[in-house]
ZATOR-815681 format. One record per residue (C-alpha): residue number from 1; residue in three letters; x, y, z. Coordinates in Angstrom, 2 decimals. Example, Ala and Ser with C-alpha at 12.3 -4.5 7.8 and 13.67 -1.06 7.14 Angstrom:
<pt nr="1" rest="ala" east="12.30" north="-4.50" up="7.80"/>
<pt nr="2" rest="ser" east="13.67" north="-1.06" up="7.14"/>
***
This chain:
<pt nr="1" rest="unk" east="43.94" north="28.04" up="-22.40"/>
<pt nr="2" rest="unk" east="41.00" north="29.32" up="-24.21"/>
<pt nr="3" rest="unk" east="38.46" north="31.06" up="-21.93"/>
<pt nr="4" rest="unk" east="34.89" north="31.02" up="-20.93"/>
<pt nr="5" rest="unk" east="32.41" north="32.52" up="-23.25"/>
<pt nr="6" rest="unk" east="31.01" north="35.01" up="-20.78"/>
<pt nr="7" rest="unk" east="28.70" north="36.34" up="-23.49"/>
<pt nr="8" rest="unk" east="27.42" north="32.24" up="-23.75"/>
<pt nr="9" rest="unk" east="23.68" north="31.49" up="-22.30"/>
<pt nr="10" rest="unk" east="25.57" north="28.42" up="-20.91"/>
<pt nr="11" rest="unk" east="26.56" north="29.48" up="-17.46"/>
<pt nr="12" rest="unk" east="29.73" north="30.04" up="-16.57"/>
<pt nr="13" rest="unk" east="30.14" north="26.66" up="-13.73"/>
<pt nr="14" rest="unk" east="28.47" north="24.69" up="-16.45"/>
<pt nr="15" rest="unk" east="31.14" north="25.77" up="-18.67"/>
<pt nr="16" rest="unk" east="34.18" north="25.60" up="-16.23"/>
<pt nr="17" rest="unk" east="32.67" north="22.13" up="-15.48"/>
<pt nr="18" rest="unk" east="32.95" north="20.85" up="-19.17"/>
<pt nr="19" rest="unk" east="36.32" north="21.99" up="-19.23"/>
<pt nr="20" rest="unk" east="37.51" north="19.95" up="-16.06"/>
<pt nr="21" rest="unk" east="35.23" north="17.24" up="-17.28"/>
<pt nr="22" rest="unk" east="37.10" north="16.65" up="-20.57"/>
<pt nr="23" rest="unk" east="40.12" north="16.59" up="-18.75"/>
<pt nr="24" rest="unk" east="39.49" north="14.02" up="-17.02"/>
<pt nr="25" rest="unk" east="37.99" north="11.73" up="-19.71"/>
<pt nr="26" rest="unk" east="40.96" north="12.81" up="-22.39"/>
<pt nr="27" rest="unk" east="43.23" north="11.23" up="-19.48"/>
<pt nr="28" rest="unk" east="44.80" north="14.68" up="-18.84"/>
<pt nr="29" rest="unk" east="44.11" north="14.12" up="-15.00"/>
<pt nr="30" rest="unk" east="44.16" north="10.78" up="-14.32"/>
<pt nr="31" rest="unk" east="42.51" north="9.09" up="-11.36"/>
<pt nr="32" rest="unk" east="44.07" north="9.65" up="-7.99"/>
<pt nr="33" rest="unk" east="45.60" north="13.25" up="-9.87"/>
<pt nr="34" rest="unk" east="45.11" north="16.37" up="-7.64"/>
<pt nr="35" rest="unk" east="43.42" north="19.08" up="-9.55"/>
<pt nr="36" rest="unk" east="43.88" north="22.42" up="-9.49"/>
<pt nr="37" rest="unk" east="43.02" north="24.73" up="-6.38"/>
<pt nr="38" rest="unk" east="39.38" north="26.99" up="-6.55"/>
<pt nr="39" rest="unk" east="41.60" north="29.96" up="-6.76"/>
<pt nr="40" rest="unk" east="43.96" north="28.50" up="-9.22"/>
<pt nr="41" rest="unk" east="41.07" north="27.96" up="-11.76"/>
<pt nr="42" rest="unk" east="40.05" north="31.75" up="-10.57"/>
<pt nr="43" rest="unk" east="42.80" north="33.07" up="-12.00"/>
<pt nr="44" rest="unk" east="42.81" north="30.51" up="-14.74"/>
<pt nr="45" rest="unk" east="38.96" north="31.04" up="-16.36"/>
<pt nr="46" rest="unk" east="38.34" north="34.14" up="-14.49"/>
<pt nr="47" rest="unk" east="36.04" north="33.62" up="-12.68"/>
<pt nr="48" rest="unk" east="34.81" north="34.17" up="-9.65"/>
<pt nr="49" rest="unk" east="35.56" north="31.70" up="-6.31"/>
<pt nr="50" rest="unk" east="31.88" north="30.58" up="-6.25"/>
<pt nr="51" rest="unk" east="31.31" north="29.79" up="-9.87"/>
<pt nr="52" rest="unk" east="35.16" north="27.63" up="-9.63"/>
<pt nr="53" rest="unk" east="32.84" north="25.95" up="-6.17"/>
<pt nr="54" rest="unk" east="30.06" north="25.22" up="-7.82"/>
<pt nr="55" rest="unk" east="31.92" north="23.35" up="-10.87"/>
<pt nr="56" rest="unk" east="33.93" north="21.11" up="-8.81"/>
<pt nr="57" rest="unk" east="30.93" north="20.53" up="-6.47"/>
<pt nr="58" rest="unk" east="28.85" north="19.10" up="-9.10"/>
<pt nr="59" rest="unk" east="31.58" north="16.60" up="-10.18"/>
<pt nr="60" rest="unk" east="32.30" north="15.88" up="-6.56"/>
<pt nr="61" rest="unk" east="28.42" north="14.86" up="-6.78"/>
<pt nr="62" rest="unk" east="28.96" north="12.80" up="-9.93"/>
<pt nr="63" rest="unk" east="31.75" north="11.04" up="-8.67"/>
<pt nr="64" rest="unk" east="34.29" north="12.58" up="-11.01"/>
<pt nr="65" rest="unk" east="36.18" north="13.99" up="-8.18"/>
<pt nr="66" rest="unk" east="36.32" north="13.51" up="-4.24"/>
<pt nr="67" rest="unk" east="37.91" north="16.34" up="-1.98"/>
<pt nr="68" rest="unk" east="40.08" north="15.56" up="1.10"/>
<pt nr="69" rest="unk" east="39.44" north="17.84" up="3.84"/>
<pt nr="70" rest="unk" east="43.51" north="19.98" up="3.86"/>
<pt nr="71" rest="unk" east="45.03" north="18.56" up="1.10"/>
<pt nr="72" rest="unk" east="42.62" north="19.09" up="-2.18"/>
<pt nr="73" rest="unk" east="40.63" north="17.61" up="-4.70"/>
<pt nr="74" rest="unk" east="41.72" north="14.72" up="-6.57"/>
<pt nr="75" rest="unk" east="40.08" north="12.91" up="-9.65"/>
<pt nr="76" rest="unk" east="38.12" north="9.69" up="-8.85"/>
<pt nr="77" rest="unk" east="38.58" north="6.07" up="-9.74"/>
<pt nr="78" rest="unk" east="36.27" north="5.47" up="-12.83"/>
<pt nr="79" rest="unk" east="33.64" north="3.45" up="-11.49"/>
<pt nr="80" rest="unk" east="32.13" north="0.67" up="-13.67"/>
<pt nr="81" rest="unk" east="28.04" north="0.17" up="-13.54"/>
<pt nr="82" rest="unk" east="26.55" north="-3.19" up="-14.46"/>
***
């Protein structure tokens, strides 16, 4: 897997969030898929535990992904808007 451009002015969660992001809409992770752990994609990206927080925060907030309180984060049911 290719890693972050830490040299980029894009920072690093915005980056590690584009990654997760196209896996989910190239149907890598489908819905209901758990994703990998925050200290999985540490080791992964290399990066540190807050910048692997903040990425899957801001999809939780977008509704890409939801988080279940002891067993993980999964990948959300597309949602369709009118």
């Amino acid at each position: 897997m290719k890693p972050l451009d830490q040299a980029s002015v894009i920072p690093l969660y915005h980056q590690l969030k584009q990654r997760l992001s196209a896996k989910i809409q190239s149907g890598e992770w489908k819905p209901e898929d758990k994703i990998d752990s925050e200290n999985q994609l540490m080791e992964m990206f290399r990066v540190s535990r807050n910048t692997a927080k903040k990425a899957i925060e801001e999809l939780v907030q977008e509704g890409k992904l939801y988080r279940i309180q002891g067993k993980g984060t999964f990948v959300a049911k597309p949602r369709f808007e009118q």
